[in-house]
PAFIMI-302813 format. One line per 5 residues: number of its first residue (from 1); their letters; for each residue x, y, z of N, C-alpha, C. Coordinates in steps of 0.2 Angstrom, whole numbers, plus 2048, in hexadecimal, padded with zeros to 3 digits. Example, Ala and Ser with C-alpha at 12.3 -4.5 7.8 and 13.67 -1.06 7.14 Angstrom:
1> as> 842:7E4:827:83E:7EA:827:842:7F0:827  840:7F5:823:844:7FB:824:840:800:827 $
This chain:
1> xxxxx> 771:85D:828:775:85C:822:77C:85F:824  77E:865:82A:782:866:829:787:861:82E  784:85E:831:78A:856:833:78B:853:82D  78A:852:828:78D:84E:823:78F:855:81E  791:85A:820:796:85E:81A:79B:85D:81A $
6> xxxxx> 79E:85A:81D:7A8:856:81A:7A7:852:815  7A1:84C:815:7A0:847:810:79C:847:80A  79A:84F:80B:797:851:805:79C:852:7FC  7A2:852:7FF:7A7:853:7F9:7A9:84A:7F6  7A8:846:7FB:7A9:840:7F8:7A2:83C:7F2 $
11> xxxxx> 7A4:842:7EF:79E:83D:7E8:7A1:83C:7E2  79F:83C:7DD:79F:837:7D8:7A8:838:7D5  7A9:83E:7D8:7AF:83F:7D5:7B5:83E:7DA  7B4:83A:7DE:7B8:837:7E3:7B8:82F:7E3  7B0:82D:7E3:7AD:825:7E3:7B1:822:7DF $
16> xxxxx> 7B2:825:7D6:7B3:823:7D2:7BA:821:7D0  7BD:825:7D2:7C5:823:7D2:7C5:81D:7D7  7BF:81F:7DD:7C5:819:7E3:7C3:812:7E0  7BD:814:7DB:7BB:80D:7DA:7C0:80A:7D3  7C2:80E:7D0:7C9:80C:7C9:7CD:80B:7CD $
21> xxxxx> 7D1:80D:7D0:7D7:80B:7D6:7D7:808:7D9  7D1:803:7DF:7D0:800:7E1:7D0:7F9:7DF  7CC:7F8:7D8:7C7:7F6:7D6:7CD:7F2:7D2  7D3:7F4:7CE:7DB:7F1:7CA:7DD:7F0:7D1  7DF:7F1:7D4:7E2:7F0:7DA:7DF:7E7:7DD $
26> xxxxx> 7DA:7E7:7DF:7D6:7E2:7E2:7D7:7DC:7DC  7D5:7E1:7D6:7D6:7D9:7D0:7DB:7D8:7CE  7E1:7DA:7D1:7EA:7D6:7CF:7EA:7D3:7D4  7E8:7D5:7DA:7E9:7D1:7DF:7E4:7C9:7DE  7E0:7CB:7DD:7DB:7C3:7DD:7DE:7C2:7D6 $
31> xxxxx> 7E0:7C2:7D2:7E2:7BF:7CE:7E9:7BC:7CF  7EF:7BF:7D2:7F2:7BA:7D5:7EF:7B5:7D9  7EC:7B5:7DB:7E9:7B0:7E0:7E6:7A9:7DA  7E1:7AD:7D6:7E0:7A8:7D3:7E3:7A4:7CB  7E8:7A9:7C9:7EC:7A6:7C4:7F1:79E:7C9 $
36> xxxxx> 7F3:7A1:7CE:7F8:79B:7D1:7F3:795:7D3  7EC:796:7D5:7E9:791:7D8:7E6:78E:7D2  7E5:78F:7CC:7E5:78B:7C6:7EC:788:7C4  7F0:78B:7C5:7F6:788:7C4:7FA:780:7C7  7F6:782:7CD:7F5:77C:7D3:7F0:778:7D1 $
41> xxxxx> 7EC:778:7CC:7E5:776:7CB:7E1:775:7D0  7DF:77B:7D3:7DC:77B:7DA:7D7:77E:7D5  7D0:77D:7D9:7C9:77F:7D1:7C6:784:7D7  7C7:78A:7D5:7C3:791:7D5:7BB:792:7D5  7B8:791:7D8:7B2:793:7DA:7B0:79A:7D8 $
46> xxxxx> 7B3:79E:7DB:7B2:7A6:7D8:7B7:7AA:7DB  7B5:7AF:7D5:7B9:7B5:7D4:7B6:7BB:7D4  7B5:7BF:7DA:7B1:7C5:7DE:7B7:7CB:7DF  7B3:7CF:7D9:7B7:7D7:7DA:7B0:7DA:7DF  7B3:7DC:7E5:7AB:7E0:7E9:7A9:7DA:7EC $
51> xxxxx> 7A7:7DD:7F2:79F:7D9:7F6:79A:7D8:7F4  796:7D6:7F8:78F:7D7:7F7:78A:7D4:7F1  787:7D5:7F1:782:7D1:7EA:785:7D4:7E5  787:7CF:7DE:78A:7D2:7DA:785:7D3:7D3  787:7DA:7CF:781:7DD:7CD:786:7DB:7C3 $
56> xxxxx> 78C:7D6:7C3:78E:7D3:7BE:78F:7CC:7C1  78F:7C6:7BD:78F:7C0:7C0:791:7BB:7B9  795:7B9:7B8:798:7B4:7B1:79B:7AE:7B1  79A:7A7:7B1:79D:7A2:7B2:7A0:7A2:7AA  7A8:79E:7AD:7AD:79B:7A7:7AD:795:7A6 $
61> xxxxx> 7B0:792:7A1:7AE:78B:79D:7B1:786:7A5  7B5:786:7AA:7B7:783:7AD:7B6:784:7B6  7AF:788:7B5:7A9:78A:7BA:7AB:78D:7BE  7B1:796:7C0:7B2:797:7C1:7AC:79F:7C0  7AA:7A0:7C7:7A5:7A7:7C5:7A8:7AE:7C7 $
66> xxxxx> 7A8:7B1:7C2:7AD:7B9:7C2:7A7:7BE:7C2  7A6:7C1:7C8:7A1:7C7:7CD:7A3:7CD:7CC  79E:7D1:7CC:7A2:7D9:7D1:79B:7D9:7D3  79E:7DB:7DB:798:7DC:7DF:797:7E4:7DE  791:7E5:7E3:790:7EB:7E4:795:7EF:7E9 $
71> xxxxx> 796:7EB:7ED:79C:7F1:7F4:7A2:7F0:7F0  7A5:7F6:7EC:7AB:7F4:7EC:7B3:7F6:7F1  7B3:7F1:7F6:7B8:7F2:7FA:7BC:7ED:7FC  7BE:7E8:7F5:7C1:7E4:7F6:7C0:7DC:7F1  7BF:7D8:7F2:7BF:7D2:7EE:7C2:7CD:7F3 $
76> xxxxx> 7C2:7C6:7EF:7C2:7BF:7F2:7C4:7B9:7EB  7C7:7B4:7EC:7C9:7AE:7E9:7C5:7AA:7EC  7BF:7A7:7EB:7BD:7A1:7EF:7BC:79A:7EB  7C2:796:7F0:7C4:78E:7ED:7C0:789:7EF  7BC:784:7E8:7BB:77F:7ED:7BC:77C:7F3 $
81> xxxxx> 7B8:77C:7F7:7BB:779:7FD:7BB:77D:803  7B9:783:801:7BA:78B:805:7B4:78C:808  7B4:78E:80E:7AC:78E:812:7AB:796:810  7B1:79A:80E:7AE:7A1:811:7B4:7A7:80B  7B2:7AA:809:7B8:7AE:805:7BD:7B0:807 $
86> xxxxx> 7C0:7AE:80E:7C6:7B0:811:7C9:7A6:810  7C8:7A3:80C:7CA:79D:80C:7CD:797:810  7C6:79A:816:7C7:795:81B:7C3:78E:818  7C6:789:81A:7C5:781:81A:7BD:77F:81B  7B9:77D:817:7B4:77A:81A:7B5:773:818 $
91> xxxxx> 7B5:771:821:7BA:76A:820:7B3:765:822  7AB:768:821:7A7:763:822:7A4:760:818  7A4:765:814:7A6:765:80F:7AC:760:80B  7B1:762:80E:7B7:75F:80D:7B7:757:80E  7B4:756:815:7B3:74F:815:7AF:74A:812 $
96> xxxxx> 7AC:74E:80D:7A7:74A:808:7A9:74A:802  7AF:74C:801:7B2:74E:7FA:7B4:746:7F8  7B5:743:7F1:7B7:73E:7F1:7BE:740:7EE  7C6:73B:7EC:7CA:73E:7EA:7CA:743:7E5  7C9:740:7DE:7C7:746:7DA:7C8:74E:7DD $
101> xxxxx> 7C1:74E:7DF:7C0:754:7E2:7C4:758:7E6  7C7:754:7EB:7CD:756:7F0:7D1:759:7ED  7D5:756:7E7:7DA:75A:7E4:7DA:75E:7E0  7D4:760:7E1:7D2:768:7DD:7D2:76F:7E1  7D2:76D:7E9:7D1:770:7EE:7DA:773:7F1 $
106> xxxxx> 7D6:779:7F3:7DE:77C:7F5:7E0:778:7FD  7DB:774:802:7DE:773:806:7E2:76D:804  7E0:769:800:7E4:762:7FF:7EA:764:7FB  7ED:768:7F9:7F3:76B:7F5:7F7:76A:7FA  7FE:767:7F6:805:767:7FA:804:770:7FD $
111> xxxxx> 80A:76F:804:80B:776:806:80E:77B:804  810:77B:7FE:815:77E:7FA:811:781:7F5  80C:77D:7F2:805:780:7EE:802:785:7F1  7FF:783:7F8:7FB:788:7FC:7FE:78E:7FD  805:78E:800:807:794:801:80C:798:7F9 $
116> xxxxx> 80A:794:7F6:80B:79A:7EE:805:79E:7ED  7FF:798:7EE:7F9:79B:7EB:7F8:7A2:7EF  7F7:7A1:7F7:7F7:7A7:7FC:7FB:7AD:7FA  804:7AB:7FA:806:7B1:7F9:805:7B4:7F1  800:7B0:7EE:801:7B3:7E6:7FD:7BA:7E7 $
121> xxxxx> 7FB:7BC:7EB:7F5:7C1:7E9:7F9:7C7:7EC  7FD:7C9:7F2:7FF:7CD:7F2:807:7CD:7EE  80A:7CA:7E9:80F:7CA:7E6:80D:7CD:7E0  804:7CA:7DD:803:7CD:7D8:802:7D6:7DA  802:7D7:7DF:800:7DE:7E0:809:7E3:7DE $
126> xxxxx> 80B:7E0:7E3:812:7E2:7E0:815:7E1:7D9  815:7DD:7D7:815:7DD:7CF:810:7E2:7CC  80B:7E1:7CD:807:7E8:7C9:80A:7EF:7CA  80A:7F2:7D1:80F:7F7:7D2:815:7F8:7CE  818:7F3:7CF:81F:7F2:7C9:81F:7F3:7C0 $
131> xxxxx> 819:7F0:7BF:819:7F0:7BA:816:7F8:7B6  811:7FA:7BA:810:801:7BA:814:807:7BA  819:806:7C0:822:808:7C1:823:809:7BB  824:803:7B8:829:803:7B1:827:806:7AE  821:806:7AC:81B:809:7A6:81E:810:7A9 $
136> xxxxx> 81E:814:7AD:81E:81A:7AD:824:81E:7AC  82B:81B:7B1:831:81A:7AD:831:81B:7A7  831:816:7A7:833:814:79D:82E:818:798  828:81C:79A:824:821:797:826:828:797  827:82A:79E:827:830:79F:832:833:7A5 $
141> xxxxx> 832:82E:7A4:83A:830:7A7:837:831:7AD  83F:838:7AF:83F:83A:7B6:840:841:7B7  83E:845:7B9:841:84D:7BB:847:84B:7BF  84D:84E:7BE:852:84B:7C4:855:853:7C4  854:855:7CC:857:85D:7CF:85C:85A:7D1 $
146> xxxxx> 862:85A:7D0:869:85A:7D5:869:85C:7DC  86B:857:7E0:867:858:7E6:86D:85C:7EC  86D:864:7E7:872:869:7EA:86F:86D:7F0  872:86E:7F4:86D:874:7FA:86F:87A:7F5  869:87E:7F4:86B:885:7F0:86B:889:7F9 $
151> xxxxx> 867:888:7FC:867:88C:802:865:88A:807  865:88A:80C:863:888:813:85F:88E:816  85A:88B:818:856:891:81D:858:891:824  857:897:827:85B:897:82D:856:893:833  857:890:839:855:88D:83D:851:889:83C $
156> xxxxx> 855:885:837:850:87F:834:855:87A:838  853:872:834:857:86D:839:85C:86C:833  85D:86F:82F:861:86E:827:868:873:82E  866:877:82D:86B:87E:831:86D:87C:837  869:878:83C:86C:877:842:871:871:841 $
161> xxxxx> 870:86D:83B:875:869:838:87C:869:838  87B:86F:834:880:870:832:881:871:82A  87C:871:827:87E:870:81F:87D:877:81C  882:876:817:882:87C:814:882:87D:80B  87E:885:80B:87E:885:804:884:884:7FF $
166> xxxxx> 881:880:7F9:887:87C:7F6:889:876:7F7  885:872:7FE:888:86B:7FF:885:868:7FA  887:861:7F6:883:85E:7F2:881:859:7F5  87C:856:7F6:879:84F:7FB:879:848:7F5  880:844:7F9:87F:83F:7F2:87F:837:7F6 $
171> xxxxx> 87C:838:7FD:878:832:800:877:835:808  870:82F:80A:86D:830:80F:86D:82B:812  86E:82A:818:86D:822:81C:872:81F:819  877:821:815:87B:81B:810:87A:819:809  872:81C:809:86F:81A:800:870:81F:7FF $
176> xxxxx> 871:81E:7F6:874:824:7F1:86E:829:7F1  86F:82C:7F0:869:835:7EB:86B:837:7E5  867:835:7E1:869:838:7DA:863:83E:7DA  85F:83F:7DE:85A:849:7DB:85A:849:7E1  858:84F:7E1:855:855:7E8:851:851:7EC $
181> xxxxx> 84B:84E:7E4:845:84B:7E6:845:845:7EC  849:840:7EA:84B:83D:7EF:84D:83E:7F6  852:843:7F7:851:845:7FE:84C:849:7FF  846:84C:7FC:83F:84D:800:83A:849:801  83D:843:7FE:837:83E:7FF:83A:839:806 $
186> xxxxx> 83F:83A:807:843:835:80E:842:83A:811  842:841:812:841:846:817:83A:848:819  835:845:816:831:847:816:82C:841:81B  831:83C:81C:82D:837:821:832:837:826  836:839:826:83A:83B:82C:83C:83F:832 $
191> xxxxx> 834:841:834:832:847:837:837:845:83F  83B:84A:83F:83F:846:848:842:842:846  845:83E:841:849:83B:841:84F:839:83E  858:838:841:85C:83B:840:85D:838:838  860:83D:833:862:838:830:868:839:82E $
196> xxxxx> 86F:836:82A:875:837:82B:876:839:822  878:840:821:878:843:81B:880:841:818  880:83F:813:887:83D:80F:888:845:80B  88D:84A:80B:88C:84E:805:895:84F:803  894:854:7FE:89B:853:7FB:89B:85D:7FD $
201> xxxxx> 8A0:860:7FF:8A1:865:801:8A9:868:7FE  8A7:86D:7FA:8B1:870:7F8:8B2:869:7F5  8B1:863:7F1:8B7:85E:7F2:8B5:859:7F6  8B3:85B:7FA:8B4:856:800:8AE:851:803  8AE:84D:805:8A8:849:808:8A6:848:80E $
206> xxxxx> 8A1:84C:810:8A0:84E:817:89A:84A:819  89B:848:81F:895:844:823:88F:84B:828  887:84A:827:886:84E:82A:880:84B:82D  87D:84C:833:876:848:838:872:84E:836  86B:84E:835:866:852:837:861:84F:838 $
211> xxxxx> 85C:853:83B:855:850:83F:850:854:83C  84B:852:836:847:857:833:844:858:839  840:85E:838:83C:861:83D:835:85F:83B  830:85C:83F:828:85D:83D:825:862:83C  823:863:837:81E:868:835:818:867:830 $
216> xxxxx> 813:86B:830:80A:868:82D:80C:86E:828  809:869:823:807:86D:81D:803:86B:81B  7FD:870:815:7FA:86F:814:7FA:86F:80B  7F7:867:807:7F8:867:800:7F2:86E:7FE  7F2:86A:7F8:7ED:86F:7F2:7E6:86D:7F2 $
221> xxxxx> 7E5:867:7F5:7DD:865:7F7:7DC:868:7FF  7DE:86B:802:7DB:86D:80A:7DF:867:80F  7E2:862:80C:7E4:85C:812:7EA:860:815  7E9:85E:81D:7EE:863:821:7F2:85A:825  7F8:85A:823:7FE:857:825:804:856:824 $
226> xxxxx> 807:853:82B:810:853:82E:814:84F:82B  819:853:829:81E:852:823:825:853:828  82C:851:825:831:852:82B:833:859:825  837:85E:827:839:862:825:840:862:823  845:864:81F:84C:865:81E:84C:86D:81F $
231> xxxxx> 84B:871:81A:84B:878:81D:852:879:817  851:875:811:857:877:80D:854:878:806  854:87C:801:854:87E:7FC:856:87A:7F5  855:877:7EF:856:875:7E9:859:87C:7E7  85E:878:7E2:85D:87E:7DB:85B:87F:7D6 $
236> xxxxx> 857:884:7D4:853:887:7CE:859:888:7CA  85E:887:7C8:864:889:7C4:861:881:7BC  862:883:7B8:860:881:7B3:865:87B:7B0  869:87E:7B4:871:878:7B4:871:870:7B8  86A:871:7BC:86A:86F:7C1:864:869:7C1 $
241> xxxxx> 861:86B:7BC:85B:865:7BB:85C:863:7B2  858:85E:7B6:858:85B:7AF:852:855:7AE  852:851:7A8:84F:84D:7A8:853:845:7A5  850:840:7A8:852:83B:7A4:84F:835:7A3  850:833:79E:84D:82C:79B:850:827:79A $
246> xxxxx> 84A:821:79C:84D:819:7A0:84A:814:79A  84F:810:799:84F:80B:793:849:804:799  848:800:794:841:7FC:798:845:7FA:79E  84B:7F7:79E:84F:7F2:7A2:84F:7F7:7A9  851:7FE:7A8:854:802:7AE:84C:804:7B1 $
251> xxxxx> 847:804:7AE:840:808:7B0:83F:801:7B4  840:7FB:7B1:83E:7F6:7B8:842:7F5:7BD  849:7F7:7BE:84D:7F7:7C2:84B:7FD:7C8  849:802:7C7:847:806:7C9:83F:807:7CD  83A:803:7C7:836:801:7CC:834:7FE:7D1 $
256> xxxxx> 838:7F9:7D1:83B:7F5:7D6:83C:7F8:7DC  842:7FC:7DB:843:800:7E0:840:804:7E4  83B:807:7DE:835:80C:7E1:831:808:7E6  82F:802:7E1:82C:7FD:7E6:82B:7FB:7ED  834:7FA:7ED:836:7F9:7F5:836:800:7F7 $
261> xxxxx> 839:805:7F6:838:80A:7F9:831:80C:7FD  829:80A:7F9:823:809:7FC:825:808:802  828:801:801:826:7F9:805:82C:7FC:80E  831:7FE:80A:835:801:811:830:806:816  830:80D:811:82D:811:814:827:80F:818 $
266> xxxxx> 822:808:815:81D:808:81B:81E:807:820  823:802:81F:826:7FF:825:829:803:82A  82D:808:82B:82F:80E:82C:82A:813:830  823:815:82B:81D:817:831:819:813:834  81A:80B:833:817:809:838:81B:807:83D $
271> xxxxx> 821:808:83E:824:808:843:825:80E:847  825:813:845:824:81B:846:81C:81A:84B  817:819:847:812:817:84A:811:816:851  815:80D:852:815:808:857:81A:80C:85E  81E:80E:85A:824:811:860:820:819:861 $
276> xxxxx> 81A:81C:85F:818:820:860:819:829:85F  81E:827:859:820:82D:857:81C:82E:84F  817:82C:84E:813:82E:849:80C:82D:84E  808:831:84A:801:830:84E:7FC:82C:849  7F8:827:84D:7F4:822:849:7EF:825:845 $
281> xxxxx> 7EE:82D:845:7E8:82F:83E:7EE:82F:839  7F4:82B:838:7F7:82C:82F:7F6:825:82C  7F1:820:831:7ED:81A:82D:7E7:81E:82A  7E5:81C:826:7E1:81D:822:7DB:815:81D  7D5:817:81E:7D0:813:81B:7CF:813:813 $
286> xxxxx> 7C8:80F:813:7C5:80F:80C:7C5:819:80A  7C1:81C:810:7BE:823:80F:7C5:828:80C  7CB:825:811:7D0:828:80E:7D4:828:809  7D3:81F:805:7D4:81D:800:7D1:822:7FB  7CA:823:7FA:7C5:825:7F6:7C8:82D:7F5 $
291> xxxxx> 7C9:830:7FB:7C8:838:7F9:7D0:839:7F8  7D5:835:7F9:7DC:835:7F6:7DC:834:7ED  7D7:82E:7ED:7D5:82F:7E6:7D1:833:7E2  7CF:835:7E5:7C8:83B:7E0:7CE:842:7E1  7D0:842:7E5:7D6:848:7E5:7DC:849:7DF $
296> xxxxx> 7DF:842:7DE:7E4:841:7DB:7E2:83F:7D5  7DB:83E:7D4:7D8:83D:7CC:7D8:843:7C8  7D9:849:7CC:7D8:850:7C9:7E0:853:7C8  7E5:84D:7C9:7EB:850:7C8:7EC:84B:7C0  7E8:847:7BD:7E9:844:7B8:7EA:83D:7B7 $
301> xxxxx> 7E6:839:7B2:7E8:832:7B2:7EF:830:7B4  7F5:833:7B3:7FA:831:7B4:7FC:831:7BD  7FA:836:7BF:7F8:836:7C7:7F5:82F:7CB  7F0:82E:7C7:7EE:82A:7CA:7EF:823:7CA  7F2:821:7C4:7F4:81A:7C2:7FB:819:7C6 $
306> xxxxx> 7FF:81E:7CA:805:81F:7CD:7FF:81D:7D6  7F9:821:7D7:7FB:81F:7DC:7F7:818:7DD  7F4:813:7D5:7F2:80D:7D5:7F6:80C:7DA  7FC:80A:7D5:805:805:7D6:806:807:7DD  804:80D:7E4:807:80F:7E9:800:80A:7EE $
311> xxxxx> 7FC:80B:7EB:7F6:807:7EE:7F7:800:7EF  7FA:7FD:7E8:7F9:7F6:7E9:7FF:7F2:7EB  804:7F7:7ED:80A:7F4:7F0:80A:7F4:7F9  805:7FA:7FC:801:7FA:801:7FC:7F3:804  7F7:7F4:7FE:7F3:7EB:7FE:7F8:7E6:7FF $
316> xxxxx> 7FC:7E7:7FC:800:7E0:7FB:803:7DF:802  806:7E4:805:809:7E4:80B:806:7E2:810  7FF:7E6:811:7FB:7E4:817:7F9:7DD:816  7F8:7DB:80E:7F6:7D2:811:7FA:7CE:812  801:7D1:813:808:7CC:814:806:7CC:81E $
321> xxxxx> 802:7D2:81E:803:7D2:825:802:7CA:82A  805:7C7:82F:801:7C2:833:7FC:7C1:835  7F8:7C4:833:7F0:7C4:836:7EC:7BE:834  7E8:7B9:839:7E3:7B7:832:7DD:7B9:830  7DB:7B5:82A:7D6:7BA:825:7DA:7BC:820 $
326> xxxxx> 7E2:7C1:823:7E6:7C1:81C:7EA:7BC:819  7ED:7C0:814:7F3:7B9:811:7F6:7B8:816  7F9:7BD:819:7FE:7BD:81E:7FC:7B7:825  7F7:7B8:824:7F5:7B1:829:7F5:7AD:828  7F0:7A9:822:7F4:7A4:81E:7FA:79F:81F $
331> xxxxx> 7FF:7A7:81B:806:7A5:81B:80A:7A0:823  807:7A6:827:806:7A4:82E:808:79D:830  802:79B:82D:7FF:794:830:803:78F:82B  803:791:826:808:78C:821:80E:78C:824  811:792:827:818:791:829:817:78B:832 $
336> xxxxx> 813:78C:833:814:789:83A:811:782:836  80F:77F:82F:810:779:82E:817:776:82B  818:779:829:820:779:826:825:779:82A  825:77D:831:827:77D:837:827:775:83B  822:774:83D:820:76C:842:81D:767:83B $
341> xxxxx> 81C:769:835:81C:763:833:811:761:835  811:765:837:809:762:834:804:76B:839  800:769:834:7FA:772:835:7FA:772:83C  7F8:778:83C:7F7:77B:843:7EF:777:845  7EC:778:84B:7E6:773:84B:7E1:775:849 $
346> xxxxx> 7DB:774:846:7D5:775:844:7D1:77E:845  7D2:77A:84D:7D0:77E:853:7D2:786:853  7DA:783:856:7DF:78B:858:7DD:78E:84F  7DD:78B:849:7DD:790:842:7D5:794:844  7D1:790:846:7C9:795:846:7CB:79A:84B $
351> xxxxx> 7CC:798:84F:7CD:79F:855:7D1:7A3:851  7D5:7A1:850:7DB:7A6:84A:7D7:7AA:846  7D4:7A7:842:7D1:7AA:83D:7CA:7AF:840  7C8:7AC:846:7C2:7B0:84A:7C6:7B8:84B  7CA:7B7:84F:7D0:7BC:851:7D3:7C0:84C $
356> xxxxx> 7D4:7BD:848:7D7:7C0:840:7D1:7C5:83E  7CB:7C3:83C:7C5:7C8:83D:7C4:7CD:83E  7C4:7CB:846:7C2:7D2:84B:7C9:7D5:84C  7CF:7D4:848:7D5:7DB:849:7D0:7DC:843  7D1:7DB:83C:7D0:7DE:837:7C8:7E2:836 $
361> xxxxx> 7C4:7E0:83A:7BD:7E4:83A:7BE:7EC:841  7C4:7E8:845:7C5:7EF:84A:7C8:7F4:846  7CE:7F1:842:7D3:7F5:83F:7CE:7F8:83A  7CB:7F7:836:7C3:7FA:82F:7C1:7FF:835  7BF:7FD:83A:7BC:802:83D:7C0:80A:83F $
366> xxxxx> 7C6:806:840:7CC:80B:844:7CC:80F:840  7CE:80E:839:7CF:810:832:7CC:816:82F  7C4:814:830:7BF:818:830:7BC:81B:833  7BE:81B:83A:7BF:820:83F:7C5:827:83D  7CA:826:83B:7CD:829:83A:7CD:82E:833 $
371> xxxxx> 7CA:828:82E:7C9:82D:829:7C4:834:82A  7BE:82F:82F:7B7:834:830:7BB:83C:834  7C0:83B:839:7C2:841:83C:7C8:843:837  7CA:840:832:7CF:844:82E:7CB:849:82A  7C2:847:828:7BF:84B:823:7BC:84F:827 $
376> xxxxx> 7BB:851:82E:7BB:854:832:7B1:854:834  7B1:84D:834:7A7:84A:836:7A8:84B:83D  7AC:84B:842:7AA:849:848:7AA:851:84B  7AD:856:847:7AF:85C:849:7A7:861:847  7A2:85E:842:79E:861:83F:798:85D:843 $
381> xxxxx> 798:859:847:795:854:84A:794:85A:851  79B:859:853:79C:85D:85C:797:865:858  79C:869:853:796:86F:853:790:870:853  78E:869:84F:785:86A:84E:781:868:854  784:865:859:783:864:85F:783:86A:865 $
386> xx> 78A:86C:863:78A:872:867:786:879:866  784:878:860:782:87F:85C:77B:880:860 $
């Protein structure tokens, strides 16, 4: 037993947020998918939250069948005409279709249909997020700390900068800063990495480089990770914070931004990744999903529905990715029809799609590899071996 003592904290009170967070997430995503392919009059065959045998099963007037399986780690939109839930062509099917029939199917849809329906499902995910955004904005405003250095700590990378107490910081890279908060959340993924400080000094407007430094912290649940450091101080001065409230129009302009901010910043660690200035345990799985959730359930339903919107704008991104099996594969192939003017061949899309596969069942594995040593299985493994 004591090889599975990391995993003994993952119960019901983890399970169950990942399965609420997961579980909205997955069904805005197939719902885009499948509000645009009725739209197309493409006919739906089913609508699957979860894998596996489904333990709820209901057909609608227009014979579409809405499931929840028992695994829930995902779902599927499956179209007439579809051999497999990732909505590969069964083209021996298809050849016995008679017209009628054909034009109910997403492969005989103009090119412009196809690649709506595809991209509908990660856009809905982004819409949801956004929508979520405004709902919290527009609910609960913003704490905003003026983003003053009250102090600088000595031998930090704030001090080898050159900044000083009293500078105000009013952009970074070029973008503006309206709170503190802001520069700790740009600084906080930019471990080693220069960034160019706008401040205003006496009067004046001074340009300053610094390089946070890498350093491991540990949150309020046990998890130990590297954050970039500044090494500068906010102020507690009461003159200095405040609060402010956004009319509906500004909370969606806003969440937008947050949005993008997601969408940059991945793009930002997986480049850090690739060039090897991040280490590949900051990918994370299902198991890392779950215990992020079961963690941040304890900070409050508002916690959580914040990190739906962070979740689903991630979903959304990964299946923009060109892989197939995803949207982004897909899109792929649709582009290379659009491009030459007629589909990729039959053939090269299966291999594709076989390929497409095997990254995404290596990457699950990678995944979960990674989760299992981030809960620390493989370390309780080697002792009870060594012991």
């Amino acid at each position: 037993m004591e090889i599975w003592e990391p995993l003994q904290g993952l119960g019901l009170g983890y399970i169950l947020p990942f399965v609420f967070v997961l579980s909205i997430v997955v069904f805005f995503h197939e719902l885009g998918h499948f509000w645009v392919a009725r739209r197309c009059g493409v006919a739906v065959e089913t609508f699957s939250i979860g894998f596996g045998r489904p333990f709820f099963k209901r057909q609608d007037r227009l014979g579409t069948t809405w499931q929840v399986g028992w695994l829930p780690l995902g779902g599927y939109v499956k179209f007439l005409g579809d051999e497999n839930a990732a909505s590969a062509p069964d083209h021996d099917s298809l050849a016995h279709f008679d017209e009628e029939a054909r034009q109910k199917t997403l492969f005989y849809k103009p090119l412009w249909q196809r690649a709506a329906v595809v991209a509908a499902g990660p856009v809905a995910n982004f819409i949801l997020a956004i929508i979520i955004f405004t709902g919290l904005f527009f609910t609960y405003g913003q704490q905003v700390v003026r983003p003053l250095v009250a102090d600088v700590m000595e031998n930090s990378a704030a001090a080898r900068a050159g900044l000083e107490k009293g500078d105000l910081i009013v952009e970074m890279n070029g973008v503006a800063v309206e709170s503190f908060s802001d520069v700790q959340r740009i600084v906080s993924v930019s471990a080693e990495t220069p960034i160019q400080f706008g401040i205003e000094r006496n009067g004046a407007f001074v340009t300053v480089t610094a390089t946070p430094d890498r350093v491991e912290r540990t949150d309020r649940f046990g998890n130990v990770f590297a954050i970039g450091q500044l090494g500068v101080q906010a102020s507690s001065d009461i003159d200095y914070i405040g609060h402010r409230s956004f009319g509906l129009g500004e909370s969606m302009v806003r969440a937008v931004g947050e949005t993008y901010f997601i969408v940059e910043q991945s793009f930002v660690m997986l480049g850090r990744i690739i060039s090897g200035r991040e280490g590949t345990e900051a990918l994370g799985g299902p198991i890392r999903i779950a215990q992020i959730s079961g963690q941040t359930a304890t900070l409050g339903l508002i916690a959580l529905i914040n990190l739906t919107a962070v979740l689903s704008v991630s979903i959304g991104l990964v299946n923009l990715f060109p892989i197939p099996m995803l949207d982004g594969g897909h899109l792929m192939f649709y582009a290379y029809e659009a491009l030459f003017g007629r589909p990729m061949s039959e053939r090269v899309q299966d291999i594709g799609m076989r390929l497409g596969l095997g990254v995404v069942l290596a990457l699950f594995v990678f995944v979960t590899w990674n989760d299992l040593s981030h809960l620390g299985v493989f370390d309780s493994i080697a002792n009870f071996f060594g012991s």
